[in-house]
VEXTI-354473 format. One record per residue (C-alpha): residue in one letter; y, z, x. Coordinates in steps of 0.05 Angstrom, whole numbers, plus 5000, padded with zeros to 4 digits. Example, Ala and Ser with C-alpha at 12.3 -4.5 7.8 and 13.67 -1.06 7.14 Angstrom:
2
a491051565246;s497951435273;
This chain:
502
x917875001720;x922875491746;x923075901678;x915275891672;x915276181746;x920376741739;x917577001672;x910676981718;x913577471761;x916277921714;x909577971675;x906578191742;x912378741759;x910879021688;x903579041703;x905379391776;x910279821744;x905880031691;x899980381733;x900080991766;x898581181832;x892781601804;x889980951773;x888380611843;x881680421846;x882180621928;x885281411915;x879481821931;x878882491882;x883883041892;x880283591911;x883384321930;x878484791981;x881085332021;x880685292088;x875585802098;x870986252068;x873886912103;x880087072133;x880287672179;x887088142205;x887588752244;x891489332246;x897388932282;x897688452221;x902888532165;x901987832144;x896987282140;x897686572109;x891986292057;x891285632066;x888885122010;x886984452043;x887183761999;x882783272001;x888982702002;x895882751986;x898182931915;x899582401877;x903982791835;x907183501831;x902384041795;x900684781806;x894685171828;x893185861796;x889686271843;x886387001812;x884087591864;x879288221865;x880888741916;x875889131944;x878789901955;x884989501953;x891189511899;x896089071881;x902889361897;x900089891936;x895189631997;x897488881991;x902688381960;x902687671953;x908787081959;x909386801915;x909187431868;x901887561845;x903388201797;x901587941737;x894287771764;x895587121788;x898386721839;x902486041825;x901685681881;x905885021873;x904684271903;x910783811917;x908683041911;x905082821981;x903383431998;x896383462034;x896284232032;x899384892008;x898185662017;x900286352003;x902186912033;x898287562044;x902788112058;x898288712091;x901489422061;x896689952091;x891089902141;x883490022121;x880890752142;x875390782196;x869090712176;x871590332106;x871189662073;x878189282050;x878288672024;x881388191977;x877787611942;x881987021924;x878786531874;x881685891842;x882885991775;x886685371746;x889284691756;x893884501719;x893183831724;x887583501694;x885683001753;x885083561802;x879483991811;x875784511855;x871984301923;x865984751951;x870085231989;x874085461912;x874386231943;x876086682008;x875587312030;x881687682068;x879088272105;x883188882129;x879888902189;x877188372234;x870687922210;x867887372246;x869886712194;x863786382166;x865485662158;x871585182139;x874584532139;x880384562191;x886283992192;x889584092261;x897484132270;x897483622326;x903083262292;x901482532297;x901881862327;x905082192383;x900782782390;x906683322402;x903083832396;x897184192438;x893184632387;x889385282392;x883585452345;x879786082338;x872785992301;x871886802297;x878986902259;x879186112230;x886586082266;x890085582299;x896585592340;x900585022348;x905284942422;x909584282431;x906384052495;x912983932526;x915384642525;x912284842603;x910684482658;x905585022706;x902385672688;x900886322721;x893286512725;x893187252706;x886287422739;x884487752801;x885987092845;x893786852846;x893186082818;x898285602793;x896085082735;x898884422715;x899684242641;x894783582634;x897883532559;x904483302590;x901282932650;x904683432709;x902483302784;x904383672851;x904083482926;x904084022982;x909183893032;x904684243086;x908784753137;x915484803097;x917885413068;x925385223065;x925384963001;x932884713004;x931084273066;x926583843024;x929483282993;x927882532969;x930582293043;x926582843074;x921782563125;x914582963118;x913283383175;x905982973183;x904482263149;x899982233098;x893781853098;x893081713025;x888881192979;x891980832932;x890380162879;x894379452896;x895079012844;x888578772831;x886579502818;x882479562883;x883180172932;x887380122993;x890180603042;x896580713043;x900781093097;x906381523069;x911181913119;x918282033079;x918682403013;x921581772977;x914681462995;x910681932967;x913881962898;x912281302881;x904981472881;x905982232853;x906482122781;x899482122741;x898581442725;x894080852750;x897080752818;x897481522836;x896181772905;x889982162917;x883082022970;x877382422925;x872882312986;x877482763023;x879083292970;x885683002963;x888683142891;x895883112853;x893783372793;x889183952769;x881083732762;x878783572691;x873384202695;x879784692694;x875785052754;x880385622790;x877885122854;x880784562832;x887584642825;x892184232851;x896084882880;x892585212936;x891585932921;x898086322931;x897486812991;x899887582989;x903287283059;x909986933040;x909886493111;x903386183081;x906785873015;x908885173018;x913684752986;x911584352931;x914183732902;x912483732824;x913183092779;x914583382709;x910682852676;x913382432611;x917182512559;x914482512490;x917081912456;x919981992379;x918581312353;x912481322317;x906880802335;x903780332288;x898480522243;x891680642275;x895780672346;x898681202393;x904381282431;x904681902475;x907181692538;x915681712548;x920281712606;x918681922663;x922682752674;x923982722738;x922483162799;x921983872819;x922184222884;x917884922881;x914985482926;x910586042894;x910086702920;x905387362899;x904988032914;x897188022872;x901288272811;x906587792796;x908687112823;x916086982838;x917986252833;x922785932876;x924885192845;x930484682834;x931283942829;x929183582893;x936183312899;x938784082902;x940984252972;x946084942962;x942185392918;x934885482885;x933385902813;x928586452831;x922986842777;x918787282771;x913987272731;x908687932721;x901487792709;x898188002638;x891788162636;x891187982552;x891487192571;x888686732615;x894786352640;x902486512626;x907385832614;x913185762652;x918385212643;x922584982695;x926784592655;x928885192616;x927885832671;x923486242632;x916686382610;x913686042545;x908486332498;x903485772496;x896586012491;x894186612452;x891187182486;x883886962518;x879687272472;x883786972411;x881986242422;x875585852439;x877785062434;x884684672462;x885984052417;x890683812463;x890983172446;x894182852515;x889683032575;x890582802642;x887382892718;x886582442776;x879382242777;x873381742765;x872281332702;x867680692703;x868580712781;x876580672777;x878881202814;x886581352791;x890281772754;x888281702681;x890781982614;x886482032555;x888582152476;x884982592422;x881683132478;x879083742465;x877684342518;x874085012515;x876285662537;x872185782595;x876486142626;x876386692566;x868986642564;x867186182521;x860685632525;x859085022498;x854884442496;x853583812460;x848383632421;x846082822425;x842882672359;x836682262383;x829582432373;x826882972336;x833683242349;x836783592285;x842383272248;x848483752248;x847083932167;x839884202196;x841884522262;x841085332248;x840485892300;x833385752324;x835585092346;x840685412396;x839485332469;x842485852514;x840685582576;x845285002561;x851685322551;x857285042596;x861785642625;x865285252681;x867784652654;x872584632601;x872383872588;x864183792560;x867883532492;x873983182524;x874282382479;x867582312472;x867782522402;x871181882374;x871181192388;x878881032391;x877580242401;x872880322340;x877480722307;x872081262284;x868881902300;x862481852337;x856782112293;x851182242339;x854282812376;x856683542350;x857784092388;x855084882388;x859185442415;x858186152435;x864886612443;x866787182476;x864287642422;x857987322424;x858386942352;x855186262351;x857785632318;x857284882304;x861784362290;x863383692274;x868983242281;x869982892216;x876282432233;x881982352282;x886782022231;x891082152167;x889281912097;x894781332117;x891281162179;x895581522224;x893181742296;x893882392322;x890682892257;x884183102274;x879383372225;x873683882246;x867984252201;x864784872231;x860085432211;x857186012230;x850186012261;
């Protein structure tokens, strides 16, 4: 009996053994697209990566011959390629598991006014016969900027422990990628002096009204005035709570379900969802130094590096501790004043000058110096930031809540959106064109319209009745659709989007 069952098992690791990955009845086709139809530079740009997207990962290792056509535009002379694409081709080669690859465009010379420079990169050859071309089998890179038409973007938000905050640009088909960790408040660089809170990393602040000594301020401190605060007990139902030392009022500064706040009374740790210059949790920084408070920051949590189980998050860490901080402005820089709240000798000061090209400059306390975060505010139009927190309302709990898989808009670069409910006679997202667009319901003033609502994360899918239109700074029009918020493995935290021109 023993014999019959170990030659059993040895049959059926010589069956296992003898199929290939590619012969899995559940591997979908491996398709190759690029990413988008055009891909613009400007003078600035030197170089510009090409980006082939897959539709899973490669099974196997194989290359991808890609052939071009330049418009007014040489080989050698206006633009090269890496890897090398003298000969008339490009070898573009794909490592086993990989779920994309690109190229490099290297810009030589610029396009004269007036002129048209472009290259046209095709797919020419796979060179393995299981592989074969999607819809999107050419682009167009311009020497000068064009507004992209459509594409297929895979974000770079890194996972089951969403890392990363991501940028996209529908106008240049770019996205930009910050680790969410990397800054803790920004610097508004408009006309009024604000101070923002990164929701990605769940960051709060508390005035401590009528100090300006920020060394006097520590966790023994007593408050100048108690606090009349709200707060949840244990059975999740508001309570007032009465909080007159600083040790007090940490326990309900961090964002979280128990947080401090009274709504009612316009009370607030934590920036509002909408992103308003109003609703910060900063007052506005006066010209007058006497005016500026001391602040208490909590630096929110750690991002943790264990990876969650499939089809589950885990973006929440250690808590980092507390900050003491005073802001200061002259209406064309800030100077920062901080140090830990146990500090008592000695405080780091900044100064940071305002720039008109973005909307907000990142500074990190935990490092002393600015951080380049966002692009410049006419370079993005969505935030993917995947961890987005505020103290507010949801299903009549009023707390501090965190959500995963968010998405803002740039309204403070000028940017609307809306959503688009499919119910009715109203168009599917396939047949939504221009004269469908309504431009009386763009939303300029709140950056949250798409926040979670485009996925179902109990469900564990994207919600297909809703898509979204957008109109940009430059006045170009677009739709899109989110298509899923995990990997081909089932992994949280990789959001998929389509979008096209209108």
């Amino acid at each position: 009996m023993r014999k019959t069952i170990i030659l059993k098992a040895i049959a059926l690791l010589l069956i296992i053994s003898s199929c290939s990955d590619d012969e899995g009845q559940d591997l979908i086709d491996f398709t190759v697209n690029f990413n988008s139809e055009t891909v613009s530079t400007n003078e600035e740009d030197t170089a510009v990566e090409v980006q082939l997207n897959f539709s899973r990962p490669a099974s196997e290792a194989g290359t991808i011959s890609i052939a071009y056509t330049g418009t007014n535009a040489e080989y050698g002379t206006d633009f090269t390629t890496t890897p090398d694409g003298a000969s008339g081709t490009i070898a573009v080669n794909v490592a086993e598991g990989d779920q994309s690859a690109s190229f490099t465009f290297n810009k030589l010379t610029n396009a004269i006014e007036g002129s048209t420079k472009s290259v046209s990169f095709s797919i020419d050859g796979l060179d393995n016969t299981d592989w074969s071309q999607g819809a999107t089998a050419s682009t167009l890179v311009s020497f000068t900027p064009i507004a992209a038409t459509n594409g297929v973007i895979d974000t770079e938000n890194g996972g089951s422990n969403i890392p990363n905050q991501v940028y996209f640009d529908f106008s240049s088909a770019t996205q930009t990628a910050a680790q969410r960790d990397t800054w803790e408040i920004a610097f508004y660089n408009g006309t009024e002096n604000r101070v923002f809170l990164n929701p990605a990393l769940s960051v709060s602040a508390v005035e401590i009204t009528g100090v300006t000594d920020l060394l006097s301020i520590t966790e023994s401190s007593d408050l100048p005035e108690p606090m009349e605060l709200t707060g949840l007990n244990a059975m999740f139902q508001p309570e007032a709570v009465n909080v007159s030392t600083v040790s007090e009022l940490l326990e309900g500064l961090p964002v979280g379900y128990y947080q401090y706040g009274n709504l009612e009374e316009g009370i607030s740790f934590t920036d509002n969802a909408e992103g308003t210059l109003e609703g910060t949790a900063f007052s506005e920084v006066s010209t007058t130094a006497e005016e500026n408070y001391v602040y208490i920051v909590s630096l929110g949590y750690e991002i943790p590096t264990e990876p969650a189980e499939v089809g589950s998050i885990a973006t929440t860490g250690d808590q980092r501790g507390f900050f003491k901080v005073r802001v200061l402005s002259d209406g064309n820089s800030y100077t920062v004043q901080y140090a830990d709240l146990a500090e008592t000798d000695s405080y780091n000061e900044v100064t940071v000058a305002k720039d008109a090209a973005y909307n907000l400059t990142a500074f990190s306390m935990t490092n002393g110096e600015t951080v380049s975060v966002e692009p410049t505010k006419e370079q993005w139009d969505i935030n993917l930031s995947g961890v987005f927190s505020y103290y507010g309302d949801s299903g009549g709990l009023v707390a501090g809540l965190t959500y995963s898989d968010y998405v803002l808009h740039n309204t403070l670069g000028g940017t609307g959106l809306y959503q688009v409910t499919i119910e009715g006679d109203v168009p599917t997202y396939a047949n939504f064109t221009m004269s469908d667009v309504d431009e009386s319901a763009f939303v300029f003033d709140n950056r949250a319209v798409v926040g979670s609502g485009w996925r179902d994360a109990f469900g564990g899918v994207v919600n297909e009745d809703v898509y979204y239109v957008l109109k940009d700074v430059d006045g170009n029009y677009y739709k899109f659709d989110f298509t899923d918020f995990t990997s081909t493995e089932g992994e949280r935290g990789h959001y998929q989007f389509t979008y096209e021109r209108l």
